[in-house]
C-alpha positions in Angstrom: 0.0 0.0 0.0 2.9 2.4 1.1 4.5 2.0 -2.7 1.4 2.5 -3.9 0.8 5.8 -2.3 3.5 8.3 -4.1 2.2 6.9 -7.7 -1.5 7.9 -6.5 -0.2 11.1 -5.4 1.6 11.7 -8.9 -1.8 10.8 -10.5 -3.6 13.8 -8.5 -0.7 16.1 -9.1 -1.3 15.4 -12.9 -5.1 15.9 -12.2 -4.7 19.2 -10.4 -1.9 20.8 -13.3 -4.8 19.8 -16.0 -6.7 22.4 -15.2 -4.8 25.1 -16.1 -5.2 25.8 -19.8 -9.5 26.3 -18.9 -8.6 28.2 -15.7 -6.6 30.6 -18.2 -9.0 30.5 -20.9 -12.5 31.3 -18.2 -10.2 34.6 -16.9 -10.6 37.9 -18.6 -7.3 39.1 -17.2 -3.8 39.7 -18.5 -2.0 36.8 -18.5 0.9 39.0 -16.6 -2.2 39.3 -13.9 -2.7 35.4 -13.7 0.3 34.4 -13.7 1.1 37.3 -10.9 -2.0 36.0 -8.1 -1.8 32.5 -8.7 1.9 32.3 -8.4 1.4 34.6 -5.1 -1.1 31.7 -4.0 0.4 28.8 -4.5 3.8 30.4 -3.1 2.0 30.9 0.3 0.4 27.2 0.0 3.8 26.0 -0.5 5.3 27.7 2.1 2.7 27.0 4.7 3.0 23.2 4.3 7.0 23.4 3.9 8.4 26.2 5.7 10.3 23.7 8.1 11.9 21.8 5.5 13.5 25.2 4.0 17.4 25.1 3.9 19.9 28.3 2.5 18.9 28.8 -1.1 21.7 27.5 -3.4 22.8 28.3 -6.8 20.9 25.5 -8.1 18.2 26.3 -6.1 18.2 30.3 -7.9 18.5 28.3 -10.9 15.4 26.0 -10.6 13.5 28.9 -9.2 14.3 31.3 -11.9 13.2 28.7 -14.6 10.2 27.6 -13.1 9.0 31.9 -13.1 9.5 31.9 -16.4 7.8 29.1 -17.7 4.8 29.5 -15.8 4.4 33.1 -17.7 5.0 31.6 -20.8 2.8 29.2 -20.4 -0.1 31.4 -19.7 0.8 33.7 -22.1 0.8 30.8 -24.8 -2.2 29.7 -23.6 -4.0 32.9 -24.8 -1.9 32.7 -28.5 -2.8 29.2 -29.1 -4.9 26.0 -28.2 -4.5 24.9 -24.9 -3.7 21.1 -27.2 -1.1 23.1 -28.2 0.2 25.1 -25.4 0.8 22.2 -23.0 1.7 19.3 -25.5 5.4 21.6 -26.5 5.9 22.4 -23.1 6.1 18.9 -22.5 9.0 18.8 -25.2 10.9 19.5 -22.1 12.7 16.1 -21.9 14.0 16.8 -25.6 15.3 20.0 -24.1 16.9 18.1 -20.6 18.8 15.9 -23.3 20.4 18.3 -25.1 21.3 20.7 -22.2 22.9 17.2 -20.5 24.7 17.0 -23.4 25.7 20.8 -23.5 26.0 21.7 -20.0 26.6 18.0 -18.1 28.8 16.6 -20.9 26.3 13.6 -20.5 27.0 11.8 -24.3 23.3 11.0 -25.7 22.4 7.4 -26.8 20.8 6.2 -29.5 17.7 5.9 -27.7 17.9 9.9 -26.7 18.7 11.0 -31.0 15.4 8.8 -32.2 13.4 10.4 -29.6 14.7 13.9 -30.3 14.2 13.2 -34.4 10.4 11.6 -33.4 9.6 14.7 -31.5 11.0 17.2 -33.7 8.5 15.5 -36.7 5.3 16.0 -34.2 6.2 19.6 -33.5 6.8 20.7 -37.5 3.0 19.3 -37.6 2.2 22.2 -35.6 3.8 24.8 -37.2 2.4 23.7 -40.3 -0.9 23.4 -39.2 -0.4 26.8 -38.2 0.5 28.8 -40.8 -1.5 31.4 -41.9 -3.2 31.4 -38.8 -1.7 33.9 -36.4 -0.6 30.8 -34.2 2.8 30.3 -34.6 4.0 33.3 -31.9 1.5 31.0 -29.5 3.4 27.8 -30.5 6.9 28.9 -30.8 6.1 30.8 -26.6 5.1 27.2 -26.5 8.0 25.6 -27.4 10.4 28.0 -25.5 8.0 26.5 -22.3 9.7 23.3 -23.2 12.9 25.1 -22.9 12.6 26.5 -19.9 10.9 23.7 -18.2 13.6 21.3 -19.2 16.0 24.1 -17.2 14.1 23.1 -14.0 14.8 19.8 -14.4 18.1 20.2 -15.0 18.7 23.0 -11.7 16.7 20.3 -10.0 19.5 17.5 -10.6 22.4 19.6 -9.8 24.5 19.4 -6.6 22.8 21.5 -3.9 18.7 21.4 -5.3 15.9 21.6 -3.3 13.2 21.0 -5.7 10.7 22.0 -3.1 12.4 25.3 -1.9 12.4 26.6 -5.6 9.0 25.4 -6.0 8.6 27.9 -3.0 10.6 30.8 -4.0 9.7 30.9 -8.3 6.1 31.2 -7.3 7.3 34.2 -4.6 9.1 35.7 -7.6 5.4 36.2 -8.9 5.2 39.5 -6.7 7.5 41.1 -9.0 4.8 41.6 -11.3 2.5 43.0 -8.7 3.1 47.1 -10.5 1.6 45.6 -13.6 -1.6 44.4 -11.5 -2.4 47.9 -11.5 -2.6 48.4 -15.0 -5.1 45.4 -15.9 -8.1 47.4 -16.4 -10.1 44.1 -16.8 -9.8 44.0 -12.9 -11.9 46.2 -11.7 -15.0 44.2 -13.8 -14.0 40.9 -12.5 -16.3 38.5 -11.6 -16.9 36.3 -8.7 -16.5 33.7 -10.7 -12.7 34.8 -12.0 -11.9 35.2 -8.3 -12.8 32.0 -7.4 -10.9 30.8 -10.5 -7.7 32.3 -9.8 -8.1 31.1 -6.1 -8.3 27.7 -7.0 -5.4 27.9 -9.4 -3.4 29.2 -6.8 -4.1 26.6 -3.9 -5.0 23.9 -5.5 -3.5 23.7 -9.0 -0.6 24.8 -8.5 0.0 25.1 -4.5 -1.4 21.6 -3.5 -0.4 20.3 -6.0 3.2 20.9 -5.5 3.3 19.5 -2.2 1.7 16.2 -3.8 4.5 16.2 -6.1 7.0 16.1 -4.0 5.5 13.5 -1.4 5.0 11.6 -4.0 8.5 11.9 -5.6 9.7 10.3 -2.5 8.3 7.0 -3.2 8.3 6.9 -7.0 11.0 6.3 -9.1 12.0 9.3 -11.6 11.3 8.1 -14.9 7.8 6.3 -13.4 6.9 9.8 -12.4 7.3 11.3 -15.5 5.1 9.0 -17.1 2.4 9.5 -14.8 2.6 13.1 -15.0 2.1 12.9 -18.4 -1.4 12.5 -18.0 -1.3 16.6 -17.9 -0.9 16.6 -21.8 -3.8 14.3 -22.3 -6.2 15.9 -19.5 -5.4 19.3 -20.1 -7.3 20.1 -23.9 -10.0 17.3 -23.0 -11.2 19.7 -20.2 -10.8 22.8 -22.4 -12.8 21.0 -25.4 -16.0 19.7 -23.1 -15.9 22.8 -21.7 -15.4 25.7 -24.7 -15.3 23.2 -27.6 -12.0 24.2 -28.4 -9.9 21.5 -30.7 -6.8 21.7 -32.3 -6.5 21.6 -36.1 -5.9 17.8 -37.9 -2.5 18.4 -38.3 -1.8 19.8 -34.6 -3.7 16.6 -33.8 -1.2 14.1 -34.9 1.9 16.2 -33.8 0.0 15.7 -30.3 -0.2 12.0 -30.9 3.4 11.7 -32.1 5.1 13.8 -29.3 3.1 12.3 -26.3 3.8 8.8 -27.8 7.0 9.8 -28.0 7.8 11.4 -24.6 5.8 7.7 -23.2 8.2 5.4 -25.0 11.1 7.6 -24.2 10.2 7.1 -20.7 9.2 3.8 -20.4 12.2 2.2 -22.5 14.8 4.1 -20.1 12.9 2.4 -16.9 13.1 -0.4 -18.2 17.2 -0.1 -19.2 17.0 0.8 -16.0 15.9 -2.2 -14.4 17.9 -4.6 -16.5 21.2 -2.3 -15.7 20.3 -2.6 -11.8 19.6 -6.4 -12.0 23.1 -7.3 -13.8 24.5 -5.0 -11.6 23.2 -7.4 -8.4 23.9 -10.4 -10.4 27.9 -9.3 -11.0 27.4 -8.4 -6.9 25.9 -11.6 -5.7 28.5 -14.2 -3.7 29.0 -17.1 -6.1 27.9 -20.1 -4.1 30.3 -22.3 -3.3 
């Protein structure tokens, strides 16, 4: 029961980050403004449930922090220049991105494995460009892209030698305050709804916030490249909410880049658990005694 309780946890975490392209499609605001509260939110969540766990910040730690600000701008702001299909399916490029910054910034040589899933993936994401041209989209997918980038950087600060995934969790939602001036601005503000507030309250404590903390108690007990293929539920989850809900769906072409680059990013991950696995059990069987 006790192994099963982090991959669980993963699965709510994936539920929870799902909702995000609607929540940013049902508010009026900038996406400066969203990005701004609910990043204010959730840092307070985060802080409230881990305050005790809260070490000196490192450079990896600024790092992580830094990236994770970033992206969850982009992100919004992507989400407003192109489907939410769209929006979340290149951010979750990001392992494309992690193995080419291993390569350029860890020295860590890519396999074969790594090259077929970069050349897969780079085929789904020219089907969105196409299937965008023409169509004042391609600033929403190329943000989209960068998203990948960026979010592949906090993966990356998050595997470096002093991390603390949680504390930059913590600090690149505080870094949302910096964009209080612009709050002031917004005049969409000052006509928002009830319904927008609530909106933006839930992203902040649940969506992001809660689900944070579910992340990491559940990273505790589930192996890296497991997690990553539950968490990509998010991709899937994400533009089926948006479609029930505003009937929004991505063009044909934009459909089967989706299907290519989430297949992709599944068989990515579940080929390296299992090389994984074999790795760790010739390693035990080189260990073992021989019996006499």
């Amino acid at each position: 029961m006790h192994q099963n309780r982090g991959p669980l946890l993963l699965v709510l975490t994936a539920l929870l980050w799902s909702f995000a392209g609607i929540a940013v499609k049902f508010i009026s605001w900038s996406p400066i403004t969203i990005a701004c509260l609910r990043g204010i939110l959730a840092a307070a969540v985060i802080g409230l449930l881990n305050w005790r766990s809260f070490t000196r910040p490192t450079p990896a730690v600024f790092w992580g922090a830094s990236s994770l600000f970033v992206t969850s701008i982009v992100f919004i702001l992507c989400n407003r220049l192109t489907t939410a299909a769209n929006a979340i399916v290149l951010q979750y490029t990001a392992p494309i991105f992690v193995i080419f910054l291993s390569a350029l910034l860890l020295h860590n040589r890519p396999t074969r494995l790594d090259i077929f899933t970069v050349l897969l993936t780079l085929c789904g994401i020219i089907l969105f460009f196409i299937d965008h041209l023409g169509h004042g989209a391609l600033l929403g997918d190329g943000l989209a892209l960068f998203s990948g980038l960026t979010f592949g950087l906090v993966f990356i600060a998050n595997s470096m030698k002093g991390a603390n995934p949680v504390l930059a969790s913590f600090l690149g939602n505080l870094m949302s305050a910096l964009l209080l001036p612009f709050l002031f601005r917004d005049a969409s503000l000052r006509s928002a709804t009830p319904a927008e507030w609530l909106v933006i309250f839930l992203m902040g404590v649940f969506q992001m916030g809660l689900s944070y903390a579910l992340f990491a108690k559940g990273m505790e007990t589930t192996p890296p490249i497991k997690a990553s293929v539950i968490c990509a539920l998010e991709p899937v989850l994400n533009p089926i909410w948006v479609f029930l809900l505003m009937g929004e769906l991505p063009g044909k072409l934009a459909i089967v880049g989706i299907i290519i680059v989430i297949a992709t990013i599944l068989f990515y991950n579940i080929a390296t658990l299992r090389l994984a696995q074999a790795q760790a059990e010739a390693k035990k069987l080189l260990e073992a005694p021989e019996e006499e």
